[in-house]
C-alpha positions, 0 to 999 in steps of 0.5 A, spaced: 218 926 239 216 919 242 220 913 238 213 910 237 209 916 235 207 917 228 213 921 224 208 925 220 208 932 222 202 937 220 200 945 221 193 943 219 188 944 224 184 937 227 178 939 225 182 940 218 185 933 218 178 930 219 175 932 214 181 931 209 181 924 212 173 924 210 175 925 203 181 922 202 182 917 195 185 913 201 181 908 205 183 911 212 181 909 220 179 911 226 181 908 232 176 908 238 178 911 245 175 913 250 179 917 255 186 921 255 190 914 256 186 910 250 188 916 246 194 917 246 195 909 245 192 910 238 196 916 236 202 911 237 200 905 234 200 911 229 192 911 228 191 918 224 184 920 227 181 917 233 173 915 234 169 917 241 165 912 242 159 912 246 158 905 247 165 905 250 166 912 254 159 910 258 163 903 259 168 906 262 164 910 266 159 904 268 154 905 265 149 903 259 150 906 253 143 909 254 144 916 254 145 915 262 152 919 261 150 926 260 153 930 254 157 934 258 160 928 261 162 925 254 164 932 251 168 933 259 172 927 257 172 929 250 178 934 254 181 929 256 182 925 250 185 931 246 189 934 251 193 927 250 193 927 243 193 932 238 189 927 233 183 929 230 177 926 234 170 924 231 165 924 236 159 918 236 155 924 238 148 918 239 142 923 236 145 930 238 142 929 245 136 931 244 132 936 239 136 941 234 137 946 239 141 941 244 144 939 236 147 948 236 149 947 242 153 941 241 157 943 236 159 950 240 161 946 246 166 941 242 168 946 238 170 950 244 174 943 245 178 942 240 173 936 237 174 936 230 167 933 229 161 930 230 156 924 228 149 923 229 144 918 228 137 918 226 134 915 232 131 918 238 132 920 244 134 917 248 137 912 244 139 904 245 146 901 242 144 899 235 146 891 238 140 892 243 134 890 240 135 894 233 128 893 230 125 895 236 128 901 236 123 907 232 127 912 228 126 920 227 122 923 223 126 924 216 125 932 217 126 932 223 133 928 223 135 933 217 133 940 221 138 937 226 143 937 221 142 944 218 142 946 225 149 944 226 151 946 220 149 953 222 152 953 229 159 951 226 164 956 227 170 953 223 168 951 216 172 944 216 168 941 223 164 935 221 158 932 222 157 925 220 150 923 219 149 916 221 143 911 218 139 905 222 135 903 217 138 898 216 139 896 224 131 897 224 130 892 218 127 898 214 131 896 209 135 898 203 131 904 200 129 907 206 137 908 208 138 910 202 132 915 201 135 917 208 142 918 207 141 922 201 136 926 204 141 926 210 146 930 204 143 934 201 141 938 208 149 939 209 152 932 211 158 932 210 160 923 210 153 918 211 155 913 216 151 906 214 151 901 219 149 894 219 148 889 224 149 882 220 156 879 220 157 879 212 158 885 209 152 884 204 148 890 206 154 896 207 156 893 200 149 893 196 149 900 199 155 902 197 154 900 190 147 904 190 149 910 193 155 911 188 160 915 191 155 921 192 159 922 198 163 920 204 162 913 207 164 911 213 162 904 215 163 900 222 165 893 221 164 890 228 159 885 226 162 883 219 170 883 222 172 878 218 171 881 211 178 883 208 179 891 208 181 891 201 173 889 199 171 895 203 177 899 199 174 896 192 167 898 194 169 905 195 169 906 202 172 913 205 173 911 212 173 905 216 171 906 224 174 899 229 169 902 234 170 899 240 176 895 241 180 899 247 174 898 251 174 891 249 181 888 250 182 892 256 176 890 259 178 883 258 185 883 260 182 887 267 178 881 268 184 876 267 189 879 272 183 881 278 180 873 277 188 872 277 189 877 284 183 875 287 184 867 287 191 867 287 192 872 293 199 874 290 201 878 285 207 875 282 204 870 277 201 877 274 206 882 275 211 880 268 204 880 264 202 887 265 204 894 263 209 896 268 208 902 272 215 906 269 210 905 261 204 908 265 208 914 267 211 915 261 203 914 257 203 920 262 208 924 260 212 924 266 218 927 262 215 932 260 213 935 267 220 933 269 223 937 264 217 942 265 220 943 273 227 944 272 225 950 267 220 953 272 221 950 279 229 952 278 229 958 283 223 955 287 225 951 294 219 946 291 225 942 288 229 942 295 233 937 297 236 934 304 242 929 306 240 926 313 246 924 317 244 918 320 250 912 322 250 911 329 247 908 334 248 913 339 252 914 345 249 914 352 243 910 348 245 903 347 239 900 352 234 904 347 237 902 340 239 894 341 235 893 334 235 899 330 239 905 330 237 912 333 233 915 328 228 910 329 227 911 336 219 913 337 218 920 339 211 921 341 208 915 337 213 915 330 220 914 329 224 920 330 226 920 322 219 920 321 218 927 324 225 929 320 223 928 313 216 930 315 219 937 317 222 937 311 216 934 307 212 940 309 217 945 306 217 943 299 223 939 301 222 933 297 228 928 295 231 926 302 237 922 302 239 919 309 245 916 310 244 909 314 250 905 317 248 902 325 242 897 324 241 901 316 237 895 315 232 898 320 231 904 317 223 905 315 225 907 307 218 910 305 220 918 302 227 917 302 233 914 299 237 911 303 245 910 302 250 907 307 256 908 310 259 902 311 264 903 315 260 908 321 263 905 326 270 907 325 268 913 322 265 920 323 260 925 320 264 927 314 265 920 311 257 919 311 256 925 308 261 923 302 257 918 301 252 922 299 254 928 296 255 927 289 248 926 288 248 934 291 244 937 285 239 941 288 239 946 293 240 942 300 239 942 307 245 937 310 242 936 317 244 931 323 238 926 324 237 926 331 233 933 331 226 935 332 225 944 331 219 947 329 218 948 322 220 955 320 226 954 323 227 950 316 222 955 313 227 961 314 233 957 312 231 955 305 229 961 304 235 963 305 239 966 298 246 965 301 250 960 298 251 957 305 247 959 312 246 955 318 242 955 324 244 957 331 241 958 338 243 963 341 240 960 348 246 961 354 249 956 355 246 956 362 239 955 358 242 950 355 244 945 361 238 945 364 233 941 357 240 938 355 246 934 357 249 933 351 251 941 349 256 941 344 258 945 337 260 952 339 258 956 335 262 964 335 258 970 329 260 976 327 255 979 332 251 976 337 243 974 337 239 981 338 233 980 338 229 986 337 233 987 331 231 983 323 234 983 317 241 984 319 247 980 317 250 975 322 256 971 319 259 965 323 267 965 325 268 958 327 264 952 331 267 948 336 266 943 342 270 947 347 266 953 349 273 957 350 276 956 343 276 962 342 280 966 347 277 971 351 270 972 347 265 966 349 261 963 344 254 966 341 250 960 341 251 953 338 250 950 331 243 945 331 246 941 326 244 944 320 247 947 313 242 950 307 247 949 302 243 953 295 247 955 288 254 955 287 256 953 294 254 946 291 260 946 288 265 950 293 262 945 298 264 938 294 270 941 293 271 943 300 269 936 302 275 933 297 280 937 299 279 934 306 279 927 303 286 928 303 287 929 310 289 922 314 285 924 318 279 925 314 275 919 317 274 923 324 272 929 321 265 932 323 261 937 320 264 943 325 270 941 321 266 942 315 264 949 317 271 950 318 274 948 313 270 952 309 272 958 312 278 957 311 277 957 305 274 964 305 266 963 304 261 966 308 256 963 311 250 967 315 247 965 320 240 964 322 239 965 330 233 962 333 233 962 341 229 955 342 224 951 339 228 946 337 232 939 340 237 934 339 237 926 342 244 925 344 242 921 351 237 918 354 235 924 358 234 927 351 230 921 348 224 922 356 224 930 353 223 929 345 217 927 347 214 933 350 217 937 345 214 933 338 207 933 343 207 941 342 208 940 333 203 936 333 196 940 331 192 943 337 197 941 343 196 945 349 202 943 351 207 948 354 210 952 349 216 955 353 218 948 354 221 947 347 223 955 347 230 954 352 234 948 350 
């Protein structure tokens, strides 16, 4: 629980509560609101109950409190509010919207809602907000108005839904017999709390009314005109409950008015920021917790929840002309940073939180998306000291990746697909492919079995990856590691603790990601192997960079590019 909710806890129904509250010894409150996030803001001031007001659910909407918002918009919202708040809710139900059958049909629906009640005023429909015009405004017909009641009465399922008859003789300047005539006619038919309302701003009328009706029923009454009395005269008097009918609607309005005025003249926002909510108190009146915790629960075996670290320090060698104010991954590729078409690749595949390890112009790195850390120490430095910058936060399933890639998106799709604790990517393109798209081939990968691609589903583990294509004495490589390593599960760990026994090396701060894959192997973890033939690239030179553009022309929706220019790299 909240520690600004309410401590008090209950097995009652809120149609239950409701009518406790109705009929309570106590003098209690209900506290208007008129949508999910005003609800919730009166169940932690520790209000009991809540009133839907009209007046206040129609402002919010922009319209006038004249019927002009349907009954089926209201009762809609009415949702809204009790998904946010368990409170029981009276709704300032206008006259029923409509005659007895629209009355029937009302109570259903905010039954079927979890409304605990509903109050209906004896005017017209449509009706007119009582501050308008009062004694302009006709009043049903006594029977009428009682044979509503009834309806509503009858339709209800649950015994403890409320209907609240709300009087307007007074607002009318019918007077005092008549509201009282009305109210006990109003009783006797089945209502389960008279409302009296008065427009003067003394407590006169509520309180000769009250005298006169001598507890017959519940009371309920609506100070917003006479909001100067002190609550405890209307203890004295007997009152039941007390409605603040329009305040949220109100003080939100007025504080919108001041901070928009403020924007607007002032074209900045650093005189209003400190006076306002932040937006951490929005998420949290949200209940932004609650779906965090809910993700990890039910998202813990889903790639919804995936991660990715980007290798992203250096300049680039063999493209110092290009990257003189930024680093390489911010080099446009066919009209957006290359980056950019990186966390978008990952984006697409519900790869979500995206760290990019920064170092040369780490200033320049556009920060939208992702998180940024950075190695400080990049020129000196090689790929595995980036990667420790960032592989403590290594607490979902990950993607490490080089940042100089571009690929088609089911080369992602398959590796996080992956249930391995740590798979890669090959291509198994030759090496002759290879040197005619790319300059730069390096990362050498040797597998338990080459690339047959007629065949799917077999098991394809990696042996060792290195930059000399004759490692391997007498067997030449099966292709070339991409740049990128799905780690899932407990390779988590195996990984970090791979990494820090490397950290002990004198030569850690020149170990590359090969290394890595090495080191693991040697440590006696398998890593499978995903082969693609293609479809990808790497920006290593500026041959490389004239390329990629061509190559990211052909992701982008209806190219009409040629697709076998990305498939031999």
């Amino acid at each position: 629980m909240n520690a600004r909710e309410p401590s008090f806890v209950t097995t009652l129904s809120r149609s239950a509560r409701l009518r406790q509250m109705l009929t309570s010894n106590e003098l209690e409150f209900l506290m208007e609101a008129h949508n999910g996030i005003s609800a919730r803001i009166a169940r932690e001031a520790g209000f009991k109950g809540i009133w839907g007001s009209g007046l206040a659910i129609s402002a919010q909407y922009g319209v006038r409190d004249n019927n002009e918002a349907s009954w089926t918009q209201v009762v809609d919202t009415l949702e809204f509010m009790a998904d946010a708040s368990d409170l029981p809710i009276l709704l300032d139900g206008d006259t029923g919207y409509g005659n007895f059958n629209n009355v029937r049909r009302l109570v259903r629906k905010l039954e079927q809602r979890g409304i605990a009640g509903v109050c209906i005023e004896d005017k017209q429909f449509p009706k007119t907000n009582s501050f308008i015009k009062g004694e302009a405004q006709p009043l049903a017909d006594i029977d009428e108005f009682c044979g509503k009641i009834k309806a509503g009465k009858d339709s209800q399922t649950d015994e403890h839904f409320s209907i609240v008859a709300r009087v307007e003789a007074l607002i009318a300047g019918w007077g005092m017999d008549e509201a009282l005539k009305r109210a006990e006619a109003y009783r006797q038919a089945g209502a389960d709390a008279i409302l009296i309302h008065s427009k003067l701003s003394r407590p006169d009328e509520i309180l000769e009314f009250a005298r006169e009706w001598a507890g017959r029923g519940p009371l309920v009454i609506v100070p917003t005109k006479y909001y100067s009395t002190p609550t405890e005269v209307f203890r004295n008097a007997g009152i039941s409950t007390v409605i603040w009918a329009n305040h949220q609607i109100r003080a939100a309005t007025s504080a919108m008015q001041a901070v928009v005025k403020e924007i607007y003249e002032s074209q900045t926002l650093v005189n209003v920021e400190d006076r306002i909510a932040t937006v951490n108190e929005i998420f949290r009146l949200q209940d932004a917790d609650e779906y965090s915790e809910a993700e990890e629960r039910y998202l813990s075996a889903s790639r919804a929840s995936g991660s990715a670290i980007v290798l992203a320090a250096s300049r680039g060698k063999g493209l110092e002309a290009v990257t003189t104010d930024r680093p390489k991954v911010m080099l446009p590729i066919a009209g957006k940073p290359l980056l950019r078409w990186l966390v978008d690749a990952f984006k697409k595949q519900g790869v979500n939180d995206i760290t990019v390890v920064g170092g040369y112009r780490a200033d320049a790195i556009d920060t939208a998306g992702i998180k940024l850390v950075v190695n400080e120490h990049h020129e000196g430095t090689g790929e595995l000291t980036s990667l420790a910058c960032a592989i403590d936060g290594l607490n979902n399933d990950t993607v490490i990746s080089y940042g100089d890639l571009l690929f088609r998106s089911y080369i992602v799709r398959d590796l996080v697909e992956s249930e391995a604790p740590f798979s890669v990517v090959v291509d198994s393109s030759t090496v002759a492919e290879a040197g005619a798209a790319n300059q730069s081939v390096r990362d050498f990968a040797w597998c338990s079995s080459a690339d047959d691609r007629g065949l799917f589903g077999n098991k394809v583990l990696l042996r060792r990856v290195s930059n000399n294509e004759a490692d391997v004495k007498g067997e030449a490589p099966h292709g070339r590691w991409i740049g990128l390593l799905n780690v899932r599960g407990e390779g988590r760990e195996r990984l970090q603790a791979v990494v820090n026994t490397l950290r002990a090396r004198a030569d850690f701060d020149s170990l590359d990601m090969p290394a890595l894959l090495n080191a693991l192997l040697e440590a006696g973890e398998e890593i499978e192997v995903q082969y693609v033939h293609g479809h990808w690239r790497g920006v290593n030179d500026l041959e490389d960079f004239r390329r990629a553009g061509d190559f990211a022309h052909e992701q982008t929706p209806l190219a009409q590019g040629d697709a076998a220019g990305g498939a031999a790299q």
